[in-house]
N, C-alpha and C positions, 0 to 999 in steps of 0.2 A: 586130604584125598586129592589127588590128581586130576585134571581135566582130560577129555579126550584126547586134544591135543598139547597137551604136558605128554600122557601118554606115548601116542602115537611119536612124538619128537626123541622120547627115551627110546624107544626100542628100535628106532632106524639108527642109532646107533651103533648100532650089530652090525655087522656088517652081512651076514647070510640073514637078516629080517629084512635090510634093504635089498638086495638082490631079488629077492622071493618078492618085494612090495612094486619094486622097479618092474619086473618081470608083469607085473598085472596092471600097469599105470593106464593103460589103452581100455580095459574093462573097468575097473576105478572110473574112469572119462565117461563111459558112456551110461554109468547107471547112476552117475549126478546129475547127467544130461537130463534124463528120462524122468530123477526127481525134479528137477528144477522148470520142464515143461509144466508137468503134471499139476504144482502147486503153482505155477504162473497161469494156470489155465483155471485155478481152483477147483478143481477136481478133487475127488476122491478117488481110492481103487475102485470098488464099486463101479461111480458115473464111469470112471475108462472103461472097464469091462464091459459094463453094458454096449455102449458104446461100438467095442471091437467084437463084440457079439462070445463073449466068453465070460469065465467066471470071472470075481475077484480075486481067490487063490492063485488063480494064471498071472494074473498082473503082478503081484504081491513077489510070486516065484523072477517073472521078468525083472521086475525090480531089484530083487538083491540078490542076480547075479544066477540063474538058472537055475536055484535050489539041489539038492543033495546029487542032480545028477550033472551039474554044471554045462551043460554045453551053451553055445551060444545061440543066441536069438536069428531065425532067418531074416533076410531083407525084407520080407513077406509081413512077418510079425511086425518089425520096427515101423514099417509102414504104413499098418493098422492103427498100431500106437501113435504115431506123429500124427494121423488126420482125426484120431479122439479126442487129444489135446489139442486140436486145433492147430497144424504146423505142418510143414512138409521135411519130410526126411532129406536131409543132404549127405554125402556121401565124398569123401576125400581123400587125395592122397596128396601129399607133402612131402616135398625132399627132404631128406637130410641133414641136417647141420654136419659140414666135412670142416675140419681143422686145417 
């Protein structure tokens, strides 16, 4: 059997898997972000939600990515979330790499 990432390295081989994986690399980013606060913070969904004054379900949904209706998180939200776990939201933009 395969690992995750055995997986995941076979099927970016496609080239239309990597396009569609490439295409979402910015969302991929921000919802390891939001795991990796969460469990640096030792939290639960749960303790967040409480926290941001919402359910668990809501966190769970934020977490992997907006659930079945996918949209994206306001700045409003994220910044609920970052002072739950104990952080402050930062916000960026970065140039380019030009060849």
């Amino acid at each position: 059997m395969k690992t995750h990432k055995e997986l995941i390295k076979k099927m970016l081989k496609n080239p239309a898997v990597k396009k569609a994986y490439d295409a979402q690399a910015d969302e991929f980013a921000l919802l390891d972000e939001l795991l990796r606060a969460r469990r640096r913070a030792g939290l639960s969904q749960a303790d967040v939600a409480r926290r941001m004054g919402t359910k668990a379900p809501a966190v769970a949904r934020l977490e992997a990515g907006g659930g079945s209706k996918g949209h994206s998180p306001s700045i409003a939200t994220l910044r609920k979330y970052a002072e739950a776990v104990g952080c402050r939201l930062d916000v960026s933009f970065r140039p380019l790499k030009r060849p």
